[in-house]
C-alpha positions as CSV (number, residue, x, y, z in Angstrom):
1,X,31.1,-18.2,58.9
2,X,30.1,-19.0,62.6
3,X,28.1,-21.7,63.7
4,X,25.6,-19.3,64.7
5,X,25.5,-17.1,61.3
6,X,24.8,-20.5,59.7
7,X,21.9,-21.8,61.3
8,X,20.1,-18.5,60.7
9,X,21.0,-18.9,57.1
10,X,19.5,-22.6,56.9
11,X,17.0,-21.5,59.2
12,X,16.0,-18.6,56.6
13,X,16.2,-20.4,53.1
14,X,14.6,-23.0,55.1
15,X,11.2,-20.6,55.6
16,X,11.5,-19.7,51.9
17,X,11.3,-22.6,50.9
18,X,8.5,-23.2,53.1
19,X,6.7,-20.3,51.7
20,X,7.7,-20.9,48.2
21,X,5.9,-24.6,48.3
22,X,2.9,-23.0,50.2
23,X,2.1,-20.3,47.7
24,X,3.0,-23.1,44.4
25,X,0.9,-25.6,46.1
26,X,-2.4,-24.9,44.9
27,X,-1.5,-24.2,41.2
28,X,0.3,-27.8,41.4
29,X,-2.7,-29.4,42.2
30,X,-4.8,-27.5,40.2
31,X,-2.7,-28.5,37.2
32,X,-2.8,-32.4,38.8
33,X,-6.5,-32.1,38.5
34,X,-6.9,-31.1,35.2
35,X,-5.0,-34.3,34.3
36,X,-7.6,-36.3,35.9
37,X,-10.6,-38.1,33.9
38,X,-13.9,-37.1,35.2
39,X,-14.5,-40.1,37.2
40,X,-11.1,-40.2,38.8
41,X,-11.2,-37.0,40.6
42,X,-13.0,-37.6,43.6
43,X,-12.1,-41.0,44.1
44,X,-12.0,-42.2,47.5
45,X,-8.7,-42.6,48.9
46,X,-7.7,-39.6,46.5
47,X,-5.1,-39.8,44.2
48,X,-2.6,-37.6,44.3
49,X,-1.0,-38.1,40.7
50,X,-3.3,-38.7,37.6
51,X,-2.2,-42.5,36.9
52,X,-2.4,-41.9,33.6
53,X,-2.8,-38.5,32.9
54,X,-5.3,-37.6,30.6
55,X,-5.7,-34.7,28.3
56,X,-9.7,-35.2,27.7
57,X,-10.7,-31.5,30.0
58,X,-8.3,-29.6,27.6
59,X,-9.7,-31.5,24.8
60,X,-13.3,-30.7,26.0
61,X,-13.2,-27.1,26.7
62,X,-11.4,-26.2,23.9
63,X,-14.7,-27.7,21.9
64,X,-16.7,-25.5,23.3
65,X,-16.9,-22.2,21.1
66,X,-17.9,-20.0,24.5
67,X,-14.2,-20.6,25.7
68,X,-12.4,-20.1,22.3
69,X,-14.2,-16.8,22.1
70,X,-13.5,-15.9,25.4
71,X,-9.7,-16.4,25.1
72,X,-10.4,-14.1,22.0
73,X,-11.9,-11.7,24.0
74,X,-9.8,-11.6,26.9
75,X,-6.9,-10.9,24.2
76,X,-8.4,-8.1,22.7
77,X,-9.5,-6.1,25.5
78,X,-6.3,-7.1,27.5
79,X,-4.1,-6.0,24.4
80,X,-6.1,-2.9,23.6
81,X,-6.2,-1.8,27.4
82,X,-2.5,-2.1,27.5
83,X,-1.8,-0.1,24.5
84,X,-3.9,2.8,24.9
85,X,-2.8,3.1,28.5
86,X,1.1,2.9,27.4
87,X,0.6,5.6,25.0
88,X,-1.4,7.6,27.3
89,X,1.0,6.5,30.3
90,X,4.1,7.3,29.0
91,X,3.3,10.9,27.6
92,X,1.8,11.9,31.3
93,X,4.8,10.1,33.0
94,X,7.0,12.4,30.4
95,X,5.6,15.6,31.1
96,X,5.9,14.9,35.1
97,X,9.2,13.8,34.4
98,X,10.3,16.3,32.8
99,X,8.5,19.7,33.3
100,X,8.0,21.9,36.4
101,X,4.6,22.4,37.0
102,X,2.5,23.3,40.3
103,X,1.0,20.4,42.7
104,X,3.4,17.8,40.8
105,X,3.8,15.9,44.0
106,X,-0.2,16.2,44.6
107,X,-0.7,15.2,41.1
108,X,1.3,12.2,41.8
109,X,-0.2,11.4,44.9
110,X,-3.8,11.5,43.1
111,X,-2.8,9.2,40.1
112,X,-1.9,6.5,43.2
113,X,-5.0,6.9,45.2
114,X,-7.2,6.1,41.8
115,X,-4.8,3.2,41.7
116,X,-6.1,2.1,45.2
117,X,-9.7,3.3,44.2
118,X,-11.7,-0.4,44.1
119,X,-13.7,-0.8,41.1
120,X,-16.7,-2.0,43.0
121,X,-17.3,1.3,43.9
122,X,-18.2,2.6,41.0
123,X,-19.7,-0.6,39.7
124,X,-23.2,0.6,40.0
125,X,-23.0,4.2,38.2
126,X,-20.7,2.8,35.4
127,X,-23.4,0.4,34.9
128,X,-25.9,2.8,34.5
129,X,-23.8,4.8,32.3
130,X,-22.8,2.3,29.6
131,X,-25.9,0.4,29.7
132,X,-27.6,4.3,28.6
133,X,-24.8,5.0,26.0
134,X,-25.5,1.5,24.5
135,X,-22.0,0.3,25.4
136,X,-23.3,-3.3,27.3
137,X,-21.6,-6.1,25.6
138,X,-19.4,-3.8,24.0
139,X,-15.6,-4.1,23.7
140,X,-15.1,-0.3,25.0
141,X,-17.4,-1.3,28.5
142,X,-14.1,-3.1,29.5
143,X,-11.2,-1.5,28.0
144,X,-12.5,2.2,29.6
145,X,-12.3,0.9,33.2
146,X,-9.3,-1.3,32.3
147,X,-7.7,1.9,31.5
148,X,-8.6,3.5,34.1
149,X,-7.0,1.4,36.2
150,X,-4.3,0.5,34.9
151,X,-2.9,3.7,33.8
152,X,-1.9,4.6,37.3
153,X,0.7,1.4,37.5
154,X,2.0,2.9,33.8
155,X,2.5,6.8,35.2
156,X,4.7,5.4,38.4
157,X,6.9,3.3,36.6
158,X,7.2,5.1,33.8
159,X,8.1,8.1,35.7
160,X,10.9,7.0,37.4
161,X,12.7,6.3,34.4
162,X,11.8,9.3,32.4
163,X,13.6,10.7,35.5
164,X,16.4,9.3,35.3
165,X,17.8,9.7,31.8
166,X,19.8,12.5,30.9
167,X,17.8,15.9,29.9
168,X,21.0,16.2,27.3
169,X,20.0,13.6,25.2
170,X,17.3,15.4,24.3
171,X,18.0,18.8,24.0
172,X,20.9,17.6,21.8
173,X,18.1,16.3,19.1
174,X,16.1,19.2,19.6
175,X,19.5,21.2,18.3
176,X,19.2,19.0,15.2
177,X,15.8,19.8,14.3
178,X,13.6,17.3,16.0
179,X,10.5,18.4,17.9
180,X,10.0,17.8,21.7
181,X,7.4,14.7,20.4
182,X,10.0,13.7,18.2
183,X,12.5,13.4,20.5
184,X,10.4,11.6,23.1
185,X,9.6,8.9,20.7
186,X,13.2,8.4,18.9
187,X,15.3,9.3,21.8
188,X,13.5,9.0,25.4
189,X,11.1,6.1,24.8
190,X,14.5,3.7,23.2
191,X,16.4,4.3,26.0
192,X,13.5,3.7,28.8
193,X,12.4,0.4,26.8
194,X,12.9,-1.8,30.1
195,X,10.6,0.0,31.9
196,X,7.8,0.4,29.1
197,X,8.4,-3.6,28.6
198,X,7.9,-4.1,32.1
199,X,5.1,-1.7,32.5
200,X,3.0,-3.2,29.2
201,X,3.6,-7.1,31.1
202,X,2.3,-5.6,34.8
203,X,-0.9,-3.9,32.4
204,X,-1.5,-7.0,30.7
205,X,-1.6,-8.9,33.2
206,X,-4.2,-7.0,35.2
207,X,-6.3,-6.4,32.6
208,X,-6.2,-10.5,31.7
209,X,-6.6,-11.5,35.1
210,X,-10.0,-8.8,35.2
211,X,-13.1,-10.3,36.4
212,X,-16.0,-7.7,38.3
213,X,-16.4,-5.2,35.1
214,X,-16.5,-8.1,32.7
215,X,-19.1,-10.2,34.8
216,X,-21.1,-6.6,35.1
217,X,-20.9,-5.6,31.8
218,X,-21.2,-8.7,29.3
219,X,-23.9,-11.1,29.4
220,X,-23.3,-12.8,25.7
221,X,-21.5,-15.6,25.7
222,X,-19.7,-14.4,22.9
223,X,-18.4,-11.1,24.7
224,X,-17.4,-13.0,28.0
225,X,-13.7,-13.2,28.8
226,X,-12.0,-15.9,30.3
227,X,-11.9,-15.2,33.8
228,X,-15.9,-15.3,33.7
229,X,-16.5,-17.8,31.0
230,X,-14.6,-20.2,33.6
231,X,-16.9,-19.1,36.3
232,X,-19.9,-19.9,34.3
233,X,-19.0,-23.6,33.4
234,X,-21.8,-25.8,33.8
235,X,-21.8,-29.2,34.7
236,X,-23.9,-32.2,33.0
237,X,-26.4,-32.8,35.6
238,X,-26.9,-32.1,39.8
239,X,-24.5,-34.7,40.8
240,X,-21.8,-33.5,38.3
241,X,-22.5,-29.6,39.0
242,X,-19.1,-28.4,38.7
243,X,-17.4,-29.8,36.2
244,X,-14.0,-29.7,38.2
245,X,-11.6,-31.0,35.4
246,X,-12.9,-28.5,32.7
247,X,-12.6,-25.5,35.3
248,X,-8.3,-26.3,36.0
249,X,-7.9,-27.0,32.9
250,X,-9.4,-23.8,31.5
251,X,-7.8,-22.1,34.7
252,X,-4.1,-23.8,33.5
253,X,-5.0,-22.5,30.2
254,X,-5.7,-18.8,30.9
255,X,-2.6,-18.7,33.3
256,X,0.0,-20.3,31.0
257,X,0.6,-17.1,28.8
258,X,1.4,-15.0,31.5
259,X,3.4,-17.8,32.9
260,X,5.6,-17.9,29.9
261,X,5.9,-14.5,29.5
262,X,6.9,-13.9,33.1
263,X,9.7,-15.9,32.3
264,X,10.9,-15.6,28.9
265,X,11.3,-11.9,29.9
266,X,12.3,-12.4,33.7
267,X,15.7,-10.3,33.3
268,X,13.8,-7.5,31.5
269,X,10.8,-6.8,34.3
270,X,13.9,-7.1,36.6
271,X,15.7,-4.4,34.6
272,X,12.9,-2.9,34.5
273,X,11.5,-2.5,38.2
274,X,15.0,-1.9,39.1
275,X,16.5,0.8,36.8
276,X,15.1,3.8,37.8
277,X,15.2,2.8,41.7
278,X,18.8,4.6,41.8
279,X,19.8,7.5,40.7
280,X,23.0,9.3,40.1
């Protein structure tokens, strides 16, 4: 390796690194502050480290029935939103993949353009709409448009990997008697299991990290999800109007399962957003 060829390789990990610290830096200190006490956290000089750390905001909001429902909540319509849209997903990724249809490639080119459609948008008429069906404060006003947009991120992936399995496989089981359904589900859907993992994680995580439709369309405090129950912490009085610590904590809290589940199944989402990137 030449001189030359090494300092552009220092030089590069050297801007990663760089970028890596810049992104990480503002969780880090979010997680700092939700180890401070309530009268340590704007202390003048600041501290940097919580000397000694204390657990008293996770204690706190986890008191407070508003954010124990709210985790609920945020589980349930993230959970239901990803199911429905997998099962819808992978059938419509299936049939793309597999059959020969007219306006395939417009098709396609639709499902990504809703994908890119912003939900403020439509804010207003979907509003209207559910608050005249009675569907306000209802679990179904969030996982609809949770669908909605989620499902286009299912059909793409999905797609590529219905692709790229062998048609024989298939017709093989249909020889022994199953069904085209049958075989999609004992046959097709086992062999593509990366990329429906990695599909339901990118879903879940959307519809977790959801906040306009659930501000617009709950007003209960027990119907609020986490993103907006966090937004809506109060503090005691006018000098304390933000109650800082609760809010990181809540925020560490909220972002800690996808954390973990980011990296417990790192290899599969790699697996997965890779395997159908190559064919032949």
């Amino acid at each position: 390796m030449t001189a030359r060829a090494r300092l552009e390789g220092v030089g590069f990990y050297t801007f990663v690194a760089g970028f890596v610290i810049f992104c990480l830096a503002p969780f880090f200190w979010t997680f700092l502050t939700s180890l401070k006490g309530p009268t340590t956290i704007f202390d003048v000089p600041i501290r940097y480290l919580p000397n000694p750390p204390d657990l008293i905001n996770y204690v706190q909001i986890f008191q407070l029935d508003r954010f124990r429902w709210a985790l609920l909540n945020s589980t349930i319509v993230a959970s239901s939103a990803t199911l429905i849209s997998l099962v819808i997903g992978s059938l419509c990724a299936y049939a793309i993949a597999r059959l020969n249809f007219p306006f395939k490639n417009l098709l396609l080119a639709l499902v990504l353009g809703i994908s890119m459609f912003p939900g403020i948008a439509i804010i207003g008429p979907l509003f209207r709409e559910f608050n005249a069906w009675g569907l306000t404060n209802n679990y179904l006003a969030l996982i609809l448009p949770n669908v909605t947009f989620t499902l286009p991120i299912c059909i793409w992936t999905l797609t590529a990997f219905f692709s790229d399995l062998p048609g024989e496989l298939e017709e093989s089981a249909r020889v022994d008697g199953c069904t085209r359904i049958q075989a999609f589900y004992k046959i097709t859907v086992p062999l593509a299991a990366p990329g429906v993992f990695t599909a339901a994680i990118l879903l879940f995580i959307q519809a977790w990290n959801e906040f306009l439709f659930a501000r617009t369309f709950m007003s209960q405090p027990t119907r609020l999800t986490a993103t907006v129950a966090i937004a809506q912490f109060e503090g005691a009085d006018i000098a304390a109007q933000y109650p800082w610590g609760q809010i990181t904590a809540a925020s560490i809290v909220i972002t800690l399962p996808l954390v973990v589940l980011v990296l417990l199944f790192q290899r599969r989402i790699i697996s997965g957003l890779t395997a159908g990137a190559v064919k032949g």
